[in-house]
C-alpha positions as CSV (number, residue, x, y, z in Angstrom):
1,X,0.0,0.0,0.0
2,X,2.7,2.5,1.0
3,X,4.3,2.0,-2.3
4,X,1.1,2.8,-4.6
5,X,1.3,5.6,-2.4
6,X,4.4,6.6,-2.8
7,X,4.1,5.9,-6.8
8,X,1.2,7.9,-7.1
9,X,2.6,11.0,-5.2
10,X,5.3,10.9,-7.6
11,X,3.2,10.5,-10.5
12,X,1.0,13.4,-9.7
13,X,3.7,15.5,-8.4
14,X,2.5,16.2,-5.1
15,X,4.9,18.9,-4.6
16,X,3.4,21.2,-6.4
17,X,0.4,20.8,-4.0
18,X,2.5,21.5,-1.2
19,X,4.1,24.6,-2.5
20,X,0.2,25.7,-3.5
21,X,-0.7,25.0,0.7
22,X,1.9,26.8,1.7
23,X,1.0,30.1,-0.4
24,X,-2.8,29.4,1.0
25,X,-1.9,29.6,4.2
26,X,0.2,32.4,3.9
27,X,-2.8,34.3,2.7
28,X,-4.8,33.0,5.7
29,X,-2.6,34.2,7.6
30,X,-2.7,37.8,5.9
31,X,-6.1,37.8,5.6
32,X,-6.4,37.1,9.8
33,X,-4.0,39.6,9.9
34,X,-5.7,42.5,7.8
35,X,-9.1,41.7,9.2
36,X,-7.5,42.2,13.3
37,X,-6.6,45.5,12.2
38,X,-9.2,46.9,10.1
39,X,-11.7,45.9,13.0
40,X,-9.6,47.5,15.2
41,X,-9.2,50.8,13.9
42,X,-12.9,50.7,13.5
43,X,-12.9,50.1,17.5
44,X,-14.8,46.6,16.7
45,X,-12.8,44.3,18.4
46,X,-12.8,41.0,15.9
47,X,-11.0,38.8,18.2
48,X,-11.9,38.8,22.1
49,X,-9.9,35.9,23.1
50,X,-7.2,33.5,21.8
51,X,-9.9,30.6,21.5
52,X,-12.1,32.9,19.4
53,X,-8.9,33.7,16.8
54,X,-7.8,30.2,17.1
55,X,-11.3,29.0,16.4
56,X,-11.8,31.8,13.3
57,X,-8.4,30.2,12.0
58,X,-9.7,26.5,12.1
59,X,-12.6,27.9,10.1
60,X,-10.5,29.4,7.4
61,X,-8.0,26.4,7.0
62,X,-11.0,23.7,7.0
63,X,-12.5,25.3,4.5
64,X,-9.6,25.8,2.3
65,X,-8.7,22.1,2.9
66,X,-11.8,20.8,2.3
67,X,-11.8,22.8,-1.2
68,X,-8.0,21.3,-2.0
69,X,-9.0,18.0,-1.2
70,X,-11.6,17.9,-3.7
71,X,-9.0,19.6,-6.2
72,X,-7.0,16.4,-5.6
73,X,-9.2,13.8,-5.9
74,X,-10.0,15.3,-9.0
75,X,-6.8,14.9,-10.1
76,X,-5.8,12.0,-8.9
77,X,-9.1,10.0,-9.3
78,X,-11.7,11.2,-11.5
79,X,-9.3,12.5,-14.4
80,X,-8.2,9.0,-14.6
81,X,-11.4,7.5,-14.6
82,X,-12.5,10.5,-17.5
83,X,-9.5,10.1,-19.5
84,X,-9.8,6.5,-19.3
85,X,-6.2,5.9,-18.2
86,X,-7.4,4.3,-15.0
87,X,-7.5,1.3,-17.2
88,X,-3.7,0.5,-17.0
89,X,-3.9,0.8,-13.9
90,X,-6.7,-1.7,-13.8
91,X,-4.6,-4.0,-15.7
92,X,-1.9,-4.7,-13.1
93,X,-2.9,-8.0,-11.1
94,X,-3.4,-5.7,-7.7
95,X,-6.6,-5.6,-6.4
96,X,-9.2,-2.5,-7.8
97,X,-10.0,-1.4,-4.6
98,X,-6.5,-1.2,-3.1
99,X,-5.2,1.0,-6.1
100,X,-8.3,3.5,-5.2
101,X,-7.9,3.2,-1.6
102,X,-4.2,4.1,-2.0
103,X,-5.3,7.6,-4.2
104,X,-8.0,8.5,-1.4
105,X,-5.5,7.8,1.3
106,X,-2.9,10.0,-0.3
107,X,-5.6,12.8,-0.4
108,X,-6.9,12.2,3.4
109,X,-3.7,11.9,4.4
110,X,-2.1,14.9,2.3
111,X,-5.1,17.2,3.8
112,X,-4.7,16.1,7.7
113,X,-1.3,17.6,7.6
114,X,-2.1,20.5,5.9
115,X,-4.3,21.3,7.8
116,X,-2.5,20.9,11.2
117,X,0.5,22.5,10.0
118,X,-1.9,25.7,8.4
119,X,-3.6,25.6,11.4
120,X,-0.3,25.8,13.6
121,X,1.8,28.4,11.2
122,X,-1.4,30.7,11.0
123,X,-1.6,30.6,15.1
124,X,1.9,31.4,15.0
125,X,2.0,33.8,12.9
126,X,-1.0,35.1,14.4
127,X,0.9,34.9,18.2
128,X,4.0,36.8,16.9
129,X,1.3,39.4,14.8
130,X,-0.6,40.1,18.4
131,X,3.0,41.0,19.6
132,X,3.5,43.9,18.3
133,X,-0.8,45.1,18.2
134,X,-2.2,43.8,21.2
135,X,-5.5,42.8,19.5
136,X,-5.9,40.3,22.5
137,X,-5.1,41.3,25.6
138,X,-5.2,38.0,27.6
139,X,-1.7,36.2,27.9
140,X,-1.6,32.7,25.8
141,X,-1.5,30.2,28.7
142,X,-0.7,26.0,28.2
143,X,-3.6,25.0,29.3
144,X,-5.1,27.7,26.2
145,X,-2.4,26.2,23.6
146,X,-2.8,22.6,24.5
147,X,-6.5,22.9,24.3
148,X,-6.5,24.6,21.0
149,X,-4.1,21.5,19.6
150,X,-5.9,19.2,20.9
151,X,-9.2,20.9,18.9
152,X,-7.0,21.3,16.0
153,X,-5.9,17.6,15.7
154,X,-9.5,16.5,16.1
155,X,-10.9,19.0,13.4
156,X,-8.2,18.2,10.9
157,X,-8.8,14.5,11.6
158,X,-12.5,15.5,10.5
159,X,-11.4,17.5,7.5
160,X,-9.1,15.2,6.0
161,X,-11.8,12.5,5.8
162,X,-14.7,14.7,5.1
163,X,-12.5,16.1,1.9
164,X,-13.7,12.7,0.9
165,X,-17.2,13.5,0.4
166,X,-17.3,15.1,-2.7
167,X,-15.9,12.1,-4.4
168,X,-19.6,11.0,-4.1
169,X,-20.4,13.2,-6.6
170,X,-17.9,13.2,-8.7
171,X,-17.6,9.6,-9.3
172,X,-21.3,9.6,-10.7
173,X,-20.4,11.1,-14.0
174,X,-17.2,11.4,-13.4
175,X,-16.8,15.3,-12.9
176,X,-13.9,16.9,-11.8
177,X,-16.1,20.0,-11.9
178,X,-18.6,18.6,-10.2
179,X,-16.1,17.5,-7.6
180,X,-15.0,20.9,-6.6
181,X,-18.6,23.1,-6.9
182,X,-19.5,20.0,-4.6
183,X,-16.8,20.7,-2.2
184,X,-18.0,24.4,-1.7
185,X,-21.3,23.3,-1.0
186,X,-19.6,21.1,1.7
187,X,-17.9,24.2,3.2
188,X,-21.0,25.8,3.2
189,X,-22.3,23.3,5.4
190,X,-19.6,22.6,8.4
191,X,-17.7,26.3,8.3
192,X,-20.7,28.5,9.7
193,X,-19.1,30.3,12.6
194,X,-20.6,32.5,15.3
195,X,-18.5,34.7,17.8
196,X,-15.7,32.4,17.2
197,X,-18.2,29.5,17.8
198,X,-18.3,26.5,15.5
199,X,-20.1,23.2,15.6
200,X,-16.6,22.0,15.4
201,X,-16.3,22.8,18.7
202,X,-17.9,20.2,20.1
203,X,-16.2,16.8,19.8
204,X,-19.0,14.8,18.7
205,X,-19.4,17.0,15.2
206,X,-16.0,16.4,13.9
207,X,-16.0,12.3,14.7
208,X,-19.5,11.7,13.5
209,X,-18.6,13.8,9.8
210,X,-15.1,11.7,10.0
211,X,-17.4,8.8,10.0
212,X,-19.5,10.3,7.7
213,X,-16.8,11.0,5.1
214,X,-15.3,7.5,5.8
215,X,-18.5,6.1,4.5
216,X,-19.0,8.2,1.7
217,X,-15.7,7.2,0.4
218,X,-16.6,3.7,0.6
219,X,-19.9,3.8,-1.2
220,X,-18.0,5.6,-4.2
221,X,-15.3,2.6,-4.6
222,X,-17.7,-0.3,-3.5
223,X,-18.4,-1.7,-6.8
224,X,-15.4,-0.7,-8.4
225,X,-14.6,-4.2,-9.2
226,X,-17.6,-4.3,-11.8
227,X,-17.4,-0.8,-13.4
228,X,-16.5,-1.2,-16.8
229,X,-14.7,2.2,-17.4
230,X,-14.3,1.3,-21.1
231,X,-18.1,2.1,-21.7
Protein backbone atom coordinates (compact mmCIF):
# COMPACT_ATOMS: atom_id res chain seq x y z
CA UNK A 1 0.00 0.00 0.00
CA UNK A 2 2.70 2.49 1.03
CA UNK A 3 4.29 2.01 -2.32
CA UNK A 4 1.12 2.83 -4.60
CA UNK A 5 1.31 5.58 -2.41
CA UNK A 6 4.42 6.61 -2.76
CA UNK A 7 4.09 5.89 -6.79
CA UNK A 8 1.20 7.91 -7.10
CA UNK A 9 2.55 11.00 -5.22
CA UNK A 10 5.29 10.87 -7.61
CA UNK A 11 3.19 10.52 -10.53
CA UNK A 12 1.01 13.37 -9.69
CA UNK A 13 3.74 15.52 -8.41
CA UNK A 14 2.47 16.25 -5.12
CA UNK A 15 4.94 18.86 -4.59
CA UNK A 16 3.45 21.25 -6.42
CA UNK A 17 0.43 20.85 -4.03
CA UNK A 18 2.46 21.52 -1.15
CA UNK A 19 4.12 24.57 -2.52
CA UNK A 20 0.22 25.67 -3.53
CA UNK A 21 -0.68 24.99 0.68
CA UNK A 22 1.88 26.77 1.67
CA UNK A 23 1.02 30.09 -0.36
CA UNK A 24 -2.84 29.44 0.97
CA UNK A 25 -1.91 29.64 4.24
CA UNK A 26 0.22 32.45 3.86
CA UNK A 27 -2.82 34.31 2.73
CA UNK A 28 -4.84 32.98 5.67
CA UNK A 29 -2.61 34.19 7.61
CA UNK A 30 -2.66 37.76 5.87
CA UNK A 31 -6.14 37.84 5.65
CA UNK A 32 -6.42 37.12 9.84
CA UNK A 33 -4.04 39.56 9.93
CA UNK A 34 -5.66 42.48 7.83
CA UNK A 35 -9.06 41.70 9.15
CA UNK A 36 -7.46 42.22 13.26
CA UNK A 37 -6.63 45.47 12.21
CA UNK A 38 -9.25 46.85 10.06
CA UNK A 39 -11.66 45.93 13.03
CA UNK A 40 -9.60 47.45 15.18
CA UNK A 41 -9.25 50.81 13.90
CA UNK A 42 -12.88 50.71 13.50
CA UNK A 43 -12.87 50.14 17.45
CA UNK A 44 -14.76 46.56 16.68
CA UNK A 45 -12.79 44.31 18.42
CA UNK A 46 -12.84 40.99 15.93
CA UNK A 47 -11.04 38.80 18.20
CA UNK A 48 -11.93 38.77 22.12
CA UNK A 49 -9.92 35.85 23.05
CA UNK A 50 -7.22 33.48 21.83
CA UNK A 51 -9.88 30.60 21.46
CA UNK A 52 -12.07 32.95 19.43
CA UNK A 53 -8.92 33.67 16.84
CA UNK A 54 -7.85 30.20 17.11
CA UNK A 55 -11.26 29.04 16.39
CA UNK A 56 -11.81 31.78 13.29
CA UNK A 57 -8.37 30.25 12.05
CA UNK A 58 -9.65 26.48 12.14
CA UNK A 59 -12.60 27.86 10.10
CA UNK A 60 -10.53 29.40 7.44
CA UNK A 61 -8.01 26.38 6.98
CA UNK A 62 -11.01 23.74 7.01
CA UNK A 63 -12.53 25.29 4.49
CA UNK A 64 -9.63 25.81 2.34
CA UNK A 65 -8.66 22.09 2.85
CA UNK A 66 -11.80 20.80 2.32
CA UNK A 67 -11.75 22.83 -1.22
CA UNK A 68 -8.00 21.34 -1.95
CA UNK A 69 -8.96 17.97 -1.23
CA UNK A 70 -11.60 17.93 -3.70
CA UNK A 71 -9.03 19.57 -6.16
CA UNK A 72 -7.05 16.43 -5.57
CA UNK A 73 -9.24 13.83 -5.94
CA UNK A 74 -9.99 15.32 -8.96
CA UNK A 75 -6.75 14.94 -10.13
CA UNK A 76 -5.82 11.99 -8.95
CA UNK A 77 -9.14 9.97 -9.32
CA UNK A 78 -11.69 11.24 -11.52
CA UNK A 79 -9.26 12.53 -14.41
CA UNK A 80 -8.25 8.98 -14.60
CA UNK A 81 -11.43 7.53 -14.62
CA UNK A 82 -12.54 10.49 -17.51
CA UNK A 83 -9.54 10.08 -19.49
CA UNK A 84 -9.79 6.45 -19.30
CA UNK A 85 -6.23 5.92 -18.16
CA UNK A 86 -7.41 4.27 -14.96
CA UNK A 87 -7.47 1.26 -17.25
CA UNK A 88 -3.70 0.50 -16.98
CA UNK A 89 -3.91 0.78 -13.93
CA UNK A 90 -6.66 -1.68 -13.77
CA UNK A 91 -4.56 -4.02 -15.65
CA UNK A 92 -1.90 -4.71 -13.13
CA UNK A 93 -2.93 -8.04 -11.14
CA UNK A 94 -3.42 -5.73 -7.69
CA UNK A 95 -6.61 -5.59 -6.44
CA UNK A 96 -9.19 -2.49 -7.80
CA UNK A 97 -9.99 -1.36 -4.65
CA UNK A 98 -6.47 -1.25 -3.06
CA UNK A 99 -5.22 1.02 -6.10
CA UNK A 100 -8.28 3.47 -5.21
CA UNK A 101 -7.86 3.16 -1.58
CA UNK A 102 -4.17 4.06 -1.96
CA UNK A 103 -5.31 7.60 -4.23
CA UNK A 104 -7.99 8.50 -1.44
CA UNK A 105 -5.52 7.77 1.32
CA UNK A 106 -2.89 9.98 -0.26
CA UNK A 107 -5.56 12.80 -0.41
CA UNK A 108 -6.91 12.16 3.40
CA UNK A 109 -3.65 11.90 4.36
CA UNK A 110 -2.14 14.85 2.31
CA UNK A 111 -5.08 17.23 3.79
CA UNK A 112 -4.73 16.14 7.72
CA UNK A 113 -1.27 17.61 7.57
CA UNK A 114 -2.11 20.50 5.89
CA UNK A 115 -4.32 21.32 7.77
CA UNK A 116 -2.51 20.88 11.21
CA UNK A 117 0.51 22.51 9.97
CA UNK A 118 -1.86 25.74 8.40
CA UNK A 119 -3.61 25.65 11.44
CA UNK A 120 -0.26 25.75 13.56
CA UNK A 121 1.84 28.35 11.17
CA UNK A 122 -1.45 30.74 11.00
CA UNK A 123 -1.65 30.58 15.13
CA UNK A 124 1.91 31.41 14.95
CA UNK A 125 1.96 33.80 12.89
CA UNK A 126 -1.01 35.13 14.44
CA UNK A 127 0.88 34.87 18.16
CA UNK A 128 4.02 36.79 16.87
CA UNK A 129 1.32 39.42 14.83
CA UNK A 130 -0.64 40.15 18.43
CA UNK A 131 3.02 40.97 19.60
CA UNK A 132 3.45 43.90 18.26
CA UNK A 133 -0.75 45.07 18.21
CA UNK A 134 -2.15 43.82 21.18
CA UNK A 135 -5.45 42.80 19.49
CA UNK A 136 -5.86 40.31 22.45
CA UNK A 137 -5.11 41.33 25.61
CA UNK A 138 -5.17 37.98 27.60
CA UNK A 139 -1.72 36.22 27.94
CA UNK A 140 -1.65 32.71 25.83
CA UNK A 141 -1.48 30.16 28.65
CA UNK A 142 -0.68 26.00 28.15
CA UNK A 143 -3.61 25.01 29.34
CA UNK A 144 -5.09 27.74 26.17
CA UNK A 145 -2.39 26.23 23.61
CA UNK A 146 -2.77 22.64 24.45
CA UNK A 147 -6.53 22.90 24.32
CA UNK A 148 -6.53 24.60 21.01
CA UNK A 149 -4.11 21.49 19.55
CA UNK A 150 -5.94 19.18 20.88
CA UNK A 151 -9.16 20.91 18.92
CA UNK A 152 -7.01 21.26 15.96
CA UNK A 153 -5.88 17.58 15.69
CA UNK A 154 -9.48 16.52 16.09
CA UNK A 155 -10.91 19.03 13.39
CA UNK A 156 -8.19 18.24 10.93
CA UNK A 157 -8.76 14.54 11.57
CA UNK A 158 -12.52 15.45 10.47
CA UNK A 159 -11.44 17.50 7.48
CA UNK A 160 -9.12 15.22 6.02
CA UNK A 161 -11.75 12.54 5.83
CA UNK A 162 -14.73 14.73 5.10
CA UNK A 163 -12.48 16.07 1.86
CA UNK A 164 -13.70 12.70 0.85
CA UNK A 165 -17.22 13.49 0.41
CA UNK A 166 -17.26 15.05 -2.73
CA UNK A 167 -15.88 12.07 -4.44
CA UNK A 168 -19.58 11.05 -4.12
CA UNK A 169 -20.39 13.20 -6.59
CA UNK A 170 -17.92 13.23 -8.70
CA UNK A 171 -17.59 9.60 -9.31
CA UNK A 172 -21.34 9.61 -10.73
CA UNK A 173 -20.40 11.11 -14.04
CA UNK A 174 -17.17 11.40 -13.38
CA UNK A 175 -16.84 15.31 -12.94
CA UNK A 176 -13.94 16.94 -11.84
CA UNK A 177 -16.10 20.03 -11.91
CA UNK A 178 -18.58 18.64 -10.18
CA UNK A 179 -16.08 17.48 -7.63
CA UNK A 180 -14.97 20.91 -6.58
CA UNK A 181 -18.64 23.08 -6.94
CA UNK A 182 -19.51 20.02 -4.62
CA UNK A 183 -16.82 20.73 -2.18
CA UNK A 184 -18.01 24.37 -1.67
CA UNK A 185 -21.29 23.25 -1.00
CA UNK A 186 -19.64 21.12 1.69
CA UNK A 187 -17.92 24.25 3.16
CA UNK A 188 -21.01 25.83 3.25
CA UNK A 189 -22.26 23.33 5.41
CA UNK A 190 -19.63 22.57 8.39
CA UNK A 191 -17.72 26.26 8.34
CA UNK A 192 -20.71 28.45 9.68
CA UNK A 193 -19.14 30.30 12.58
CA UNK A 194 -20.62 32.46 15.32
CA UNK A 195 -18.46 34.68 17.77
CA UNK A 196 -15.69 32.41 17.22
CA UNK A 197 -18.20 29.53 17.80
CA UNK A 198 -18.29 26.49 15.51
CA UNK A 199 -20.09 23.23 15.63
CA UNK A 200 -16.58 21.96 15.45
CA UNK A 201 -16.27 22.83 18.69
CA UNK A 202 -17.95 20.22 20.12
CA UNK A 203 -16.17 16.81 19.83
CA UNK A 204 -19.01 14.81 18.72
CA UNK A 205 -19.43 16.96 15.24
CA UNK A 206 -15.97 16.43 13.88
CA UNK A 207 -16.02 12.34 14.71
CA UNK A 208 -19.53 11.74 13.48
CA UNK A 209 -18.57 13.84 9.76
CA UNK A 210 -15.14 11.73 10.03
CA UNK A 211 -17.38 8.84 9.98
CA UNK A 212 -19.49 10.27 7.75
CA UNK A 213 -16.82 11.04 5.10
CA UNK A 214 -15.34 7.54 5.84
CA UNK A 215 -18.53 6.07 4.50
CA UNK A 216 -19.03 8.24 1.65
CA UNK A 217 -15.67 7.24 0.45
CA UNK A 218 -16.60 3.72 0.62
CA UNK A 219 -19.94 3.80 -1.20
CA UNK A 220 -18.05 5.60 -4.21
CA UNK A 221 -15.32 2.59 -4.59
CA UNK A 222 -17.71 -0.30 -3.47
CA UNK A 223 -18.39 -1.67 -6.83
CA UNK A 224 -15.45 -0.75 -8.39
CA UNK A 225 -14.57 -4.22 -9.24
CA UNK A 226 -17.57 -4.26 -11.80
CA UNK A 227 -17.37 -0.84 -13.41
CA UNK A 228 -16.54 -1.15 -16.80
CA UNK A 229 -14.73 2.20 -17.45
CA UNK A 230 -14.31 1.34 -21.08
CA UNK A 231 -18.09 2.12 -21.67
Amino acid sequence: MFKLMRLEMRKFRIGTYIRAAVIANVVILALVCAISLNEEITQDVPFTSYGMAFSVIDTLVRGTYVVFAAVLLSRLVIDEFRSKSITVLFMYPINRKKLIAAKLLVVALFTLAADIAANLFIGAGFLLFNQFTDIIAEPITGAIAAHSLFVTVMSALATSLLGLIPLYIGMRNYSGAATVASSFFVVALVCQTADGFTLYSIIAVPIGLALLGAAVAYMSIRNIEHIDVLK
